[in-house]
PAGUZA-129479 format. One line per field, with one value per residue: z, x negated, y of N, C-alpha, C in turn. Coordinates in steps of 0.02 Angstrom, whole numbers, plus 50000, padded with zeros to 5 digits. Each point is the difference from the previous one (the first is absolute). Layout:
<recs>
npz = Z  ...;
npx = X  ...;
npy = Y  ...;
capz = Z  ...;
capx = X  ...;
capy = Y  ...;
cpz = Z  ...;
cpx = X  ...;
cpy = Y  ...;
</recs>
This chain:
<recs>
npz = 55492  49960  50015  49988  50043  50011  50015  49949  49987  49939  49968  49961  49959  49982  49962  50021  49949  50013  49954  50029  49921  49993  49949  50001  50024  49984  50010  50045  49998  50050  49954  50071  49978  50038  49946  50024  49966  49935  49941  49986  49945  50006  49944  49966  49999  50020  50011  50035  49977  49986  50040  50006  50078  50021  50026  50052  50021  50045  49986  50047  49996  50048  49938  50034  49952  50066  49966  50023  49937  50008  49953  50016  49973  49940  50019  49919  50043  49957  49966  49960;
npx = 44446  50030  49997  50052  49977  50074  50015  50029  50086  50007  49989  49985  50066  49969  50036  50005  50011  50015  49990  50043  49993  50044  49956  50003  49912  50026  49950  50048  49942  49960  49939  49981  49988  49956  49968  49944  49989  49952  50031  49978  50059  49976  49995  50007  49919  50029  50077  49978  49943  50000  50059  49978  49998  50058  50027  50052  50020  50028  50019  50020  50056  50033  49974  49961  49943  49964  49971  49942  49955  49918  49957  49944  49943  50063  49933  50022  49971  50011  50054  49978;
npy = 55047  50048  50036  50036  50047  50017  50057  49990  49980  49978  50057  49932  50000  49960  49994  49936  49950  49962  49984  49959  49987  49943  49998  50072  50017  50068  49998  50038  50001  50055  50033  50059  50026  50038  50025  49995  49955  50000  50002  49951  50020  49957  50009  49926  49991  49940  50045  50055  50005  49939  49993  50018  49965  50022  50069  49999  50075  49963  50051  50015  50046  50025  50050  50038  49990  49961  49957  49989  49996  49973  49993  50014  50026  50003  49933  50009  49951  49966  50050  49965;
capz = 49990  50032  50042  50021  50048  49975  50028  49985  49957  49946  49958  49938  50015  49938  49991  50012  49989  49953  49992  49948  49938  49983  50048  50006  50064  49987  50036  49973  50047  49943  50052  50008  50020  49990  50002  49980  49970  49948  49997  49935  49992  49960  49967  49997  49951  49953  49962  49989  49940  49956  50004  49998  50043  50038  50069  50019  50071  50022  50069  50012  50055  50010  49955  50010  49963  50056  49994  49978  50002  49988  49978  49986  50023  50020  49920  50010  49944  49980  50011  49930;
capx = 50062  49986  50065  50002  50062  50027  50006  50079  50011  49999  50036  50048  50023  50007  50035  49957  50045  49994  50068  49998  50051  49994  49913  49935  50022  49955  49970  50001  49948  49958  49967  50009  49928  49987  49916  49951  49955  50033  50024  50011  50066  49968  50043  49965  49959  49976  50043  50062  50004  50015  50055  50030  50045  50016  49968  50042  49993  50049  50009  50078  50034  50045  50082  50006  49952  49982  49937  49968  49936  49953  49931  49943  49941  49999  49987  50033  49962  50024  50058  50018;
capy = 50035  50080  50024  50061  50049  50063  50062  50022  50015  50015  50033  49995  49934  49975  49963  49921  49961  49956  49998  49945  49985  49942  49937  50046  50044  50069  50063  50071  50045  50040  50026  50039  50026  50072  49987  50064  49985  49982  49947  49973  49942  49951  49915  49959  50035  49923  49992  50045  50029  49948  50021  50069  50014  50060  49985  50010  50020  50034  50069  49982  50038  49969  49999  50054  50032  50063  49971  50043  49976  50056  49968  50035  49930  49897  49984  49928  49941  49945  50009  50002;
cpz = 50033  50048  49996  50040  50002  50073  50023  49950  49923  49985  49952  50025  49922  49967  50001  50003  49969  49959  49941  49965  49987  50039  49994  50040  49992  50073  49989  50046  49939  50053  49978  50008  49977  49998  49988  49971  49915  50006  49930  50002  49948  49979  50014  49949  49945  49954  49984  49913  49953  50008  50027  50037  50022  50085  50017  50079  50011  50057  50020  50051  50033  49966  49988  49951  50028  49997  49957  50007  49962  49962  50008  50004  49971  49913  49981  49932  49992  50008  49925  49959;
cpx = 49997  50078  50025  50038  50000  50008  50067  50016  50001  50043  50058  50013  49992  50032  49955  50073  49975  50078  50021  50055  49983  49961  49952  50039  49951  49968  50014  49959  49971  49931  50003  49959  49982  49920  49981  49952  50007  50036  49997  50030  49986  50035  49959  49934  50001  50046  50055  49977  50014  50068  50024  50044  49974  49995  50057  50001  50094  50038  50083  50016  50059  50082  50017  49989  49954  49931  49946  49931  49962  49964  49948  49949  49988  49995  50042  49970  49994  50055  50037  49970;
cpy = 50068  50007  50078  49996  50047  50029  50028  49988  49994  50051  49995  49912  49948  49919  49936  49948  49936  49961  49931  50005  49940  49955  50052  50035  50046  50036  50069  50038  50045  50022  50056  50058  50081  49963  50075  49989  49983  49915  49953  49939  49943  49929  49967  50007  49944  50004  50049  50033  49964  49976  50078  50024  50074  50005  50034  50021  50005  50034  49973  50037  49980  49986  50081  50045  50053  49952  50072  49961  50059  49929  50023  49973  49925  50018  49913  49962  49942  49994  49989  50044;
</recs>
């Protein structure tokens, strides 16, 4: 098992819930992440082209319309 420690501080605060309707109980986490490196967003290879699923990223602000994303770098495959 790795460990980090931190220094100070986080910067940003991000939403982690879990949350139950009925007999399910949703995880609302996300990850978070600045990479510098490329990136490739990948379906499943056994089956995303033969059903034809799609690949879905979602950004969320606080209500504000003050969210702002960048893409660059990221190839996406097996994405339908």
């Amino acid at each position: 098992m790795k460990i980090l420690t931190l220094d100070k501080p986080l910067d940003r605060l991000h939403f982690a819930e879990t949350q139950t309707y009925g007999d399910q109980t949703i995880d609302m986490r996300a990850e978070v992440g600045l990479l510098s490196r490329n990136v490739v967003y990948r379906g499943d290879p056994e089956t995303s082209r033969v059903n034809e699923y799609g690949a879905t990223i979602f950004l969320h602000s606080s209500g504000d319309d003050s969210l702002t994303c960048r893409l660059s770098y990221i190839e996406c495959a097996d994405c339908g």
